[in-house]
C-alpha positions as CSV (number, residue, x, y, z in Angstrom):
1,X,119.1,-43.4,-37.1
2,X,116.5,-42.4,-34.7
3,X,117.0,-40.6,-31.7
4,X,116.1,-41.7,-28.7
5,X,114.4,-38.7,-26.2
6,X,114.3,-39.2,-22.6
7,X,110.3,-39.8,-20.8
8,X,109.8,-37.0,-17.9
9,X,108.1,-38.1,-15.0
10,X,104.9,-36.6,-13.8
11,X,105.6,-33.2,-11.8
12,X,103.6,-34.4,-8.8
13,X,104.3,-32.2,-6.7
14,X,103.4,-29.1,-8.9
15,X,99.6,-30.6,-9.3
16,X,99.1,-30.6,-5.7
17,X,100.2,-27.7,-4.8
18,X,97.5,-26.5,-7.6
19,X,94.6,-28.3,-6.0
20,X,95.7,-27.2,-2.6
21,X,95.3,-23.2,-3.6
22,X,92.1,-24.3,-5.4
23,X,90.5,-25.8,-2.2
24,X,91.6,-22.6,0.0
25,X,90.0,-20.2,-2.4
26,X,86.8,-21.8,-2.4
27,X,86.9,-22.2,1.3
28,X,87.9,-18.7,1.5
29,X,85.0,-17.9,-0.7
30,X,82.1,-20.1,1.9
31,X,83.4,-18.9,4.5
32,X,83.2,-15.3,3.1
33,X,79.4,-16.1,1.9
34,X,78.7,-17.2,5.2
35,X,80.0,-14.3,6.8
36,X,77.8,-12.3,4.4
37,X,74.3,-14.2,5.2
38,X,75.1,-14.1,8.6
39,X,75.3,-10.9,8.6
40,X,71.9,-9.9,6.5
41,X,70.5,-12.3,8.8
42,X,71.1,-10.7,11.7
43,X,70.0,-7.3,10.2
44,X,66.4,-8.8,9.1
45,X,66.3,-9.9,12.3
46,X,67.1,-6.8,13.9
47,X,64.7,-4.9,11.5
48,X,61.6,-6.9,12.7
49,X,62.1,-7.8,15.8
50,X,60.0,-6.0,18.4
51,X,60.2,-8.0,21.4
52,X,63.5,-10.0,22.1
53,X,63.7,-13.3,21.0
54,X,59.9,-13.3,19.1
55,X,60.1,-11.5,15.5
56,X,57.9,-14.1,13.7
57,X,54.9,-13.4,16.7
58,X,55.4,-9.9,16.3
59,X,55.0,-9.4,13.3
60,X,51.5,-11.8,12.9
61,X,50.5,-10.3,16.0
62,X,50.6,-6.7,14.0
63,X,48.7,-8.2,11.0
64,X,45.8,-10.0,12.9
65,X,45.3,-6.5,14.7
66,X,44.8,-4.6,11.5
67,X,42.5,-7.2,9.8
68,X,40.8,-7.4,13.5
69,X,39.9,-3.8,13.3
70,X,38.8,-4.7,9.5
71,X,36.2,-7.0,10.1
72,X,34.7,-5.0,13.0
73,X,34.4,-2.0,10.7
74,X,30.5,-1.0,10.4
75,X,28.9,-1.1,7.3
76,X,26.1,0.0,6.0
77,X,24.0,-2.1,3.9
78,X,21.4,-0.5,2.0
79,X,18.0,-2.9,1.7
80,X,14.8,-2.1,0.0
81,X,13.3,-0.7,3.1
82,X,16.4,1.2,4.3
83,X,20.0,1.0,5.7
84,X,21.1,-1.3,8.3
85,X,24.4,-1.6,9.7
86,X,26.4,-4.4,10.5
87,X,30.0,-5.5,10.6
88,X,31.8,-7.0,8.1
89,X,32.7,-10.5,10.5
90,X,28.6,-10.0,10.9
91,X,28.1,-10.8,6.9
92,X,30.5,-13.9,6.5
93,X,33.8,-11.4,5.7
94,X,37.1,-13.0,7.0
95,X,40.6,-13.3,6.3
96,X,41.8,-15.1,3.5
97,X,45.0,-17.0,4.8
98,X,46.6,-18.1,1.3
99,X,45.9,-14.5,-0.2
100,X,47.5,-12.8,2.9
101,X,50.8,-14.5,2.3
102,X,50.7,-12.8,-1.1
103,X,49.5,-9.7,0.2
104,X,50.6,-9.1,3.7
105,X,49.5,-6.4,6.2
106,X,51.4,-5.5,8.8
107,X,49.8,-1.8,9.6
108,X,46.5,0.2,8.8
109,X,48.4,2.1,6.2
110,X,49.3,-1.3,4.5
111,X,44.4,-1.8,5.1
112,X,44.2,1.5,3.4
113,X,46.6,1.0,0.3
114,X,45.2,-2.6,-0.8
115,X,42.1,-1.4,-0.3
116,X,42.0,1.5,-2.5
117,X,43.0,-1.2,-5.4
118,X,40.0,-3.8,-3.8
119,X,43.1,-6.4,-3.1
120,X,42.3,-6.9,0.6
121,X,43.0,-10.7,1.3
122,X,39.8,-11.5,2.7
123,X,37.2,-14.0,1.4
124,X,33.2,-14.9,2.2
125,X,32.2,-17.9,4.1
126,X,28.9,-18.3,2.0
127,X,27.2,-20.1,4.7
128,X,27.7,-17.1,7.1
129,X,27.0,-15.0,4.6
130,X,24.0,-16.3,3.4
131,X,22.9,-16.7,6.9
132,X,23.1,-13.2,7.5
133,X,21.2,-11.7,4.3
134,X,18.2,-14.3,4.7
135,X,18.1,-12.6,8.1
136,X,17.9,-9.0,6.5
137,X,15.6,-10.5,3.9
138,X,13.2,-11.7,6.3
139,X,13.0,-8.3,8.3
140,X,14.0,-5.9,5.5
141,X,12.3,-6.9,2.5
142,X,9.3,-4.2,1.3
143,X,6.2,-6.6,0.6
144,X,4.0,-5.7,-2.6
145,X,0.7,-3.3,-2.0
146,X,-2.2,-5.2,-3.5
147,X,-4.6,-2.8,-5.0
148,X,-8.3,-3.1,-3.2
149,X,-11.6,-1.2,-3.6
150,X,-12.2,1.3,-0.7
151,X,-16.5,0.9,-0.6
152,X,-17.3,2.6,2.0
153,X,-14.9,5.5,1.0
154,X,-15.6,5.0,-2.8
155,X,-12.0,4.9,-3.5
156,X,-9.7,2.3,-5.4
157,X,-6.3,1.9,-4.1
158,X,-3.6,1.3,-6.3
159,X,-0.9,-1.4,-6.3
160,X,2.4,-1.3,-6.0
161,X,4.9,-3.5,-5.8
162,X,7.4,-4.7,-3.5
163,X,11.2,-5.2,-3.4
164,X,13.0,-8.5,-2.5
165,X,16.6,-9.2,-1.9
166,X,18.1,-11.1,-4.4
167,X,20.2,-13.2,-1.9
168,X,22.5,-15.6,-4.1
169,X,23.1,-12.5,-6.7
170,X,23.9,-10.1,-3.3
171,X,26.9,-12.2,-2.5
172,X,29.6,-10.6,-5.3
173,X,28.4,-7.3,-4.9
174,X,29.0,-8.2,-1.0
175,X,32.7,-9.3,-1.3
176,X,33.6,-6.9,-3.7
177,X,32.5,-4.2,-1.1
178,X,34.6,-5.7,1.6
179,X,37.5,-6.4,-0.5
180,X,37.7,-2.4,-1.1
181,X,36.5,-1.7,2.8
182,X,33.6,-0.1,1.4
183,X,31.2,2.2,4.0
184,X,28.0,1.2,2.3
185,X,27.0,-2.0,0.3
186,X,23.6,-2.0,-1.9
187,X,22.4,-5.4,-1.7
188,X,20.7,-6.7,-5.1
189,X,17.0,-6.4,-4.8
190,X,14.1,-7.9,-7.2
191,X,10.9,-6.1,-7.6
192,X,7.7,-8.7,-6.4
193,X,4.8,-7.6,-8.3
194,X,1.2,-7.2,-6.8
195,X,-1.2,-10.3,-6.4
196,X,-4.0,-8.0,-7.0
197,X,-3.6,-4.8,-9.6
198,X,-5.7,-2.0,-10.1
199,X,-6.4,-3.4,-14.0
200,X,-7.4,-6.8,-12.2
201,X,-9.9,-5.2,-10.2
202,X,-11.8,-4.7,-13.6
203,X,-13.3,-1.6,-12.1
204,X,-11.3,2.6,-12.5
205,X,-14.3,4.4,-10.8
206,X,-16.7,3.6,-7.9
207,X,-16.8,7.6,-6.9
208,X,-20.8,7.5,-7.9
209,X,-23.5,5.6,-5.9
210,X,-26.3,4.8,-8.8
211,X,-28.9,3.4,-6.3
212,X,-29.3,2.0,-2.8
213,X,-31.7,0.4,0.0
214,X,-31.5,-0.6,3.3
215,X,-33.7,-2.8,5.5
216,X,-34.1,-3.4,9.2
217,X,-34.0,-6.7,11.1
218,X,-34.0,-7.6,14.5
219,X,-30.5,-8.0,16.3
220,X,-32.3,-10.7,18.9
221,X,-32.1,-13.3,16.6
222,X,-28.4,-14.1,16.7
223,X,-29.1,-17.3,14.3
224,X,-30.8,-15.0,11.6
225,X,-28.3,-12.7,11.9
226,X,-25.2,-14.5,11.5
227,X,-26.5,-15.8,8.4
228,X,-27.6,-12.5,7.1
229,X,-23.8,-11.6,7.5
230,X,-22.8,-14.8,5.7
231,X,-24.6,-14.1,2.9
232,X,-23.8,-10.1,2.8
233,X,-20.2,-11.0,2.7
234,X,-20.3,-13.4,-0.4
235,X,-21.5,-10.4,-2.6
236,X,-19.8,-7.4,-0.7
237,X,-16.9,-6.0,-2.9
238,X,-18.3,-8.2,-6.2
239,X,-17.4,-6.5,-9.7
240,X,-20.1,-6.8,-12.5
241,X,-18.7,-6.0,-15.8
242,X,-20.1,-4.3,-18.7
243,X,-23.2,-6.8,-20.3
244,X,-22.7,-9.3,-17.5
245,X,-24.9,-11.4,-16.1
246,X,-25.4,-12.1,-12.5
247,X,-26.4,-14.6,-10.6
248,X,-27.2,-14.8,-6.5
249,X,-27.4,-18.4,-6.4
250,X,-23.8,-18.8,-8.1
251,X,-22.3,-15.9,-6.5
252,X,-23.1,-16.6,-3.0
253,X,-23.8,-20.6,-3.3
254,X,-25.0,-23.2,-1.2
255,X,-27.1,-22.4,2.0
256,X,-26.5,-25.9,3.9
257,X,-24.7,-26.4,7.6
258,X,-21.7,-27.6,6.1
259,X,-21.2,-23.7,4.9
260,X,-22.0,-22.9,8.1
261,X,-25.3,-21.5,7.8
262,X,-27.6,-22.1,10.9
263,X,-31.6,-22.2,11.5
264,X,-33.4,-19.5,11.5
265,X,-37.2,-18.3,10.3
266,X,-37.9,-18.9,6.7
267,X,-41.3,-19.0,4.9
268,X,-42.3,-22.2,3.6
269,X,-45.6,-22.5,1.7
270,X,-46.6,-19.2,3.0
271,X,-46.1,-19.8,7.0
272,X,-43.4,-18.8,8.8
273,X,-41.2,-21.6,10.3
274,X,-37.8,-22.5,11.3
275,X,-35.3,-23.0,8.3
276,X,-32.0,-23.8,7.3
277,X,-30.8,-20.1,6.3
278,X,-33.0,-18.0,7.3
279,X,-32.6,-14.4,6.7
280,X,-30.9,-15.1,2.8
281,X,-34.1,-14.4,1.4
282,X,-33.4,-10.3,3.3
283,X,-30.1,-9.9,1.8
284,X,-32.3,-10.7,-1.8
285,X,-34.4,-8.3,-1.0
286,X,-32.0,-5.6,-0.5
287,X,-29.8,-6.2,-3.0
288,X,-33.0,-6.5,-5.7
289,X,-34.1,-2.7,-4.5
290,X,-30.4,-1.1,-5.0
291,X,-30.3,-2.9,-8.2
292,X,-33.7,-1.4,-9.0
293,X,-33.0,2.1,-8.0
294,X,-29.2,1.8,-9.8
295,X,-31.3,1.0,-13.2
296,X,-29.7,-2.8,-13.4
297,X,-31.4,-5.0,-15.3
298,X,-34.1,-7.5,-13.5
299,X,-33.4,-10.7,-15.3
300,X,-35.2,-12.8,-13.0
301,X,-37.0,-12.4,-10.1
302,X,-39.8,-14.0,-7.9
303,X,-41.3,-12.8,-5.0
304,X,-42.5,-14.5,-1.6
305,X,-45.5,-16.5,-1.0
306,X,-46.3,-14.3,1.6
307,X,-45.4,-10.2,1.6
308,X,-42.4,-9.5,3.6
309,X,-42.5,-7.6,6.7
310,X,-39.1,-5.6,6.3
311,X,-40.1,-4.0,2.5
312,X,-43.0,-2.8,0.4
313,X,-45.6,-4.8,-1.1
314,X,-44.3,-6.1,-4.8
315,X,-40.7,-5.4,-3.3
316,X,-39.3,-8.3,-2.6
317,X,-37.2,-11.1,-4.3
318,X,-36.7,-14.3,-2.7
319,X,-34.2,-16.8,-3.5
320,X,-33.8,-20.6,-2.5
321,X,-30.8,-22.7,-3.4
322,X,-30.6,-24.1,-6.2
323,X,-33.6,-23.3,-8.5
324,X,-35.2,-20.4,-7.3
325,X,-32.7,-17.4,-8.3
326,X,-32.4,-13.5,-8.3
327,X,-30.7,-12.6,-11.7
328,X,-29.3,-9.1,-12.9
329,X,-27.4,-7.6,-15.4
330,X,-25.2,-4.6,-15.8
331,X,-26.5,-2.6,-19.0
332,X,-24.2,-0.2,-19.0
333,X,-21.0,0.8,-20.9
334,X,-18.7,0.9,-17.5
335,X,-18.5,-2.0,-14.6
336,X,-20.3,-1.7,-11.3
337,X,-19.4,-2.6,-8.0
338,X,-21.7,-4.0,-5.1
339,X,-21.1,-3.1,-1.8
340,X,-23.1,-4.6,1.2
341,X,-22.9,-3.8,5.0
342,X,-24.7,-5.4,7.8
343,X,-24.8,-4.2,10.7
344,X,-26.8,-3.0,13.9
345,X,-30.2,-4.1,12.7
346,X,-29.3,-2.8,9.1
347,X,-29.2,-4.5,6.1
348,X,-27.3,-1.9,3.1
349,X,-26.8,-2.5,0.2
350,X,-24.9,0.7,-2.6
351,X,-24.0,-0.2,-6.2
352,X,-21.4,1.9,-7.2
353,X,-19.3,3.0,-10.9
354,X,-20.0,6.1,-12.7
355,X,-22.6,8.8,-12.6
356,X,-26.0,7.0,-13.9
357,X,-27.5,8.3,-16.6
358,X,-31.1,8.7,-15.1
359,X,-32.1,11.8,-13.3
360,X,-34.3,9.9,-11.0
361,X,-36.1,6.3,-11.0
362,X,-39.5,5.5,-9.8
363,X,-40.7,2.4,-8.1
364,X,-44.9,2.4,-8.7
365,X,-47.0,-0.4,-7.4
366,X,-50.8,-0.7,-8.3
367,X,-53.1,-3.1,-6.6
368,X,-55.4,-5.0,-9.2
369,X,-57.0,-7.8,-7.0
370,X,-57.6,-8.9,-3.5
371,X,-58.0,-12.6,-2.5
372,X,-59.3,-12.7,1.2
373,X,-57.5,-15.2,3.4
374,X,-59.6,-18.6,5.1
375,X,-58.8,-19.2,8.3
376,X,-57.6,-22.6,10.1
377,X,-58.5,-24.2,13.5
378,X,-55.8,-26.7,15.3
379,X,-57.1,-28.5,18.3
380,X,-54.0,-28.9,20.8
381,X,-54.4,-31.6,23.7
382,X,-52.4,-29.9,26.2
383,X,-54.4,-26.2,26.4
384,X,-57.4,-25.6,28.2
385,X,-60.9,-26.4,26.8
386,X,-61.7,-23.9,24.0
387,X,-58.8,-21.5,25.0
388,X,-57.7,-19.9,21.2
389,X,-54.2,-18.6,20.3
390,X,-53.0,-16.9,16.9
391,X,-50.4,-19.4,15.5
392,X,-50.1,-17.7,12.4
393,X,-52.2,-14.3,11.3
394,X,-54.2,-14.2,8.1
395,X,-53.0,-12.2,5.0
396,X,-54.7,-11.5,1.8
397,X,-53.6,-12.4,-1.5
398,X,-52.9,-9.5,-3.8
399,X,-52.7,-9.0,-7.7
400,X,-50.8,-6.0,-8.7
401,X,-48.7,-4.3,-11.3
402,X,-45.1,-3.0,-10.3
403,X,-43.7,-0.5,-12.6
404,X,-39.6,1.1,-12.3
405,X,-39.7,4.4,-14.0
406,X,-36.5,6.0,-15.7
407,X,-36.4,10.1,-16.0
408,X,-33.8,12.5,-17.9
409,X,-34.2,16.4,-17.3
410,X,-37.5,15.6,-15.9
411,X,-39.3,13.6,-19.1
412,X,-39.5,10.0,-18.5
413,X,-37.4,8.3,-20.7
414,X,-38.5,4.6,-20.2
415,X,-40.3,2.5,-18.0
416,X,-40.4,-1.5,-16.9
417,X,-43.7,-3.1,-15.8
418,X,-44.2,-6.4,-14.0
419,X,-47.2,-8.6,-12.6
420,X,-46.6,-9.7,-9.3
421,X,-49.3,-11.9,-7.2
422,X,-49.2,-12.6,-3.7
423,X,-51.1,-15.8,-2.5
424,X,-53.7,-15.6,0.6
425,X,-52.1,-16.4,3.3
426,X,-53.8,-18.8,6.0
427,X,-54.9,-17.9,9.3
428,X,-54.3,-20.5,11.9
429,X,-56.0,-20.3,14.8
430,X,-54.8,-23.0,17.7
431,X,-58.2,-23.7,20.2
432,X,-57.8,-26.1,23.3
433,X,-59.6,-29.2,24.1
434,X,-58.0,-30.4,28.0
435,X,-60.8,-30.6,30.4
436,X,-58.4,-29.9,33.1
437,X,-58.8,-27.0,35.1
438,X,-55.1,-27.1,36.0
439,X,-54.4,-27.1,32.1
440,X,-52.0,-23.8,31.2
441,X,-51.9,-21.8,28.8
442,X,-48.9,-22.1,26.4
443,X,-46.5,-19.1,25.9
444,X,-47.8,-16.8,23.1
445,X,-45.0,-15.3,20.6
446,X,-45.7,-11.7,19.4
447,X,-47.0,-11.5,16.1
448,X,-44.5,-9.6,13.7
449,X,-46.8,-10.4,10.3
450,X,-47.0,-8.1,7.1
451,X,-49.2,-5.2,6.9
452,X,-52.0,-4.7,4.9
453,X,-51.2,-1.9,2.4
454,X,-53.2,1.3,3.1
455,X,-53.8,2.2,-0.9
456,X,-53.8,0.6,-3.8
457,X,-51.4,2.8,-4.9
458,X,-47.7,2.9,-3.8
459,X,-44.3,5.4,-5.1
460,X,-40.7,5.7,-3.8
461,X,-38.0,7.2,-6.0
462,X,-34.3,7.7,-5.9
């Protein structure tokens, strides 16, 4: 037989009372938690705070004044041609905002510390930056030296070359400095190398002058002059090299107005007149008697039609563009260098290298043959009845021999021989055929016309 137990009812009363204690712990427990916070709170607060009511603004206000003073620190950036200081702020250095929240400052001390570990929360504004280093670039940067022949003090310069600022590779090196609140930044520099070096010159001595010659000109004739100078300056400072071969015509090119030569007196078919160039055939000349005396070679060379008035007899060398040339060479083992000055009524002209090896060199002329000149009347309307001028004296034509002479410890050594003739040259005579007794006389030019030489023999020697 089973037995039958009796169901309890639920204890209701004891599970309340349960929950109730359980809710007043807990409560006890917030309100003890926020008892706590409130308390810490209030002692943060009372930590920072420097002015009442404003802790937050207090504290940035101590931070902005220590990165202030950062930025306005000098620095001194060294650049290839010295230092120059400027602030940080000045080179694009300001405060990085998301790195100061991981790295606050609130004092110098706090400046001092993060910047002995290069942690300072700042960053570059490269625009700024790069703003402010073209700027030194521009002023700062050393330009390159090019190397140049020193003629008149028989000199060569060398080259040297420059330094640059290297602006986009500049930038690390720039922020790592300011990170670490370095004194002094070296900004990266690139050397820049010399347009012209001392091995491009082709020449490593001009210290000897192997020959020379000047001649004289009038400075009256402006026209004449200025293209004397032209000329002069085309083959001033010109380098020949070992074995080369020169040539006047392609060194100092075309005479026309478009290289702005003007007119001036030339000789055309042995009479003097006004030319295109005139003068070029001087600077010739003078080049042709330093290259003689300097031992050169004398490739090619043609005299006037008439003798010039500013050098010997069988002196001369004319050119005209583009046929008629003066050529030399360079025989010797080092390079040569021409240099050629004109100036007040001067025309000089120095080759210059190394010691030459003659002792002396000779120019001998001998005349063979004289041709006497015929002479010319031109009637002229306008002048009085049988009034004469001179338009043009006569000159005789002369055969000759030129010789160049070498010598070495006083023997000669060798010797060059040439056969040089000189055309007659046509006297014209102008006479007048006006009736009219009022008929003047036309303005009569000086006569500046070559001199007969005195002896058949002539010497000069350098």
């Amino acid at each position: 037989m089973s037995q039958n137990r009796p169901v309890r009812a639920p204890q209701h009363g004891a599970v309340l009372l349960g929950l109730s204690g359980g809710l007043l712990v807990v409560a006890a427990g917030l309100a003890g938690g926020y008892y706590l916070l409130g308390a810490r709170g209030e002692a943060r607060a009372a930590t920072v705070k420097s002015e009442p009511g404003k802790p937050e603004q207090a504290s940035r206000a101590v931070s902005g004044e220590a990165m202030g003073k950062l930025l306005a620190r000098t620095v001194a950036v060294k650049t290839a041609s010295g230092d120059v200081e400027l602030t940080w702020g000045e080179l694009g250095v300001e405060v990085d905002p998301d790195e100061a929240k991981i790295n606050p400052i609130s004092s110098d001390a706090d400046v001092t510390a993060l910047a002995a570990k290069g942690s300072l929360p700042i960053r570059l504004d490269r625009d700024r930056a790069i703003a402010a280093l073209l700027q030194l670039k521009a002023r700062h940067d050393a330009a390159p030296r090019n190397a140049y022949l020193d003629l008149e003090g028989r000199k060569i310069h060398e080259d040297r070359a420059g330094q640059g600022i290297d602006v986009w590779g500049s930038l690390p090196r720039l922020i790592a400095a300011a990170r670490q609140a370095a004194p002094s930044v070296e900004l990266v520099t690139v050397a820049v190398p010399a347009a012209v070096t001392k091995t491009s010159l082709g020449i490593d001595d001009i210290s000897h002058v192997l020959g020379h010659y000047e001649t004289k000109f009038s400075v009256s004739d402006k026209d004449r002059n200025f293209n004397l100078k032209l000329a002069a300056s085309k083959v001033n400072g010109y380098v020949m090299k070992p074995g080369e071969e020169w040539s006047f015509n392609d060194t100092v090119g075309e005479r026309s107005q478009k290289m702005g030569y003007k007119v001036a007196h030339v000789i055309t078919a042995g009479e003097m007149v006004d030319g295109l160039a005139g003068g070029t055939c001087q600077i010739s000349t003078t080049l042709f008697g330093a290259a003689f005396f300097a031992g050169l070679d004398i490739v090619r060379t043609t005299n006037h039609s008439r003798p010039s008035t500013y050098t010997p007899l069988g002196f001369d060398a004319t050119v005209v563009w583009p046929n008629t040339d003066l050529k030399l060479k360079n025989p010797y083992e080092f390079p040569v260098a021409l240099r050629y000055v004109v100036a007040n009524g001067e025309a000089k002209v120095e080759v210059l290298g190394k010691a030459r090896p003659w002792d002396k060199v000779v120019f001998e002329r001998e005349v063979l043959e004289t041709t006497p000149f015929s002479t010319e009347e031109r009637l002229d309307e306008e002048m009085p009845l049988d009034q004469t001028v001179y338009d043009q004296e006569g000159f005789d034509g002369y055969k000759l021999e030129r010789f160049r002479r070498f010598y070495k410890d006083g023997k000669l050594v060798k010797s060059n021989k040439w056969v040089v003739n000189y055309k007659p040259v046509t006297e014209y005579i102008r006479r007048g055929t006006n009736p009219d007794p009022n008929a003047k006389m036309p303005e009569v030019k000086a006569s500046h016309g070559p001199k007969a030489p005195k002896d058949e023999k002539f010497k000069m020697a350098q």
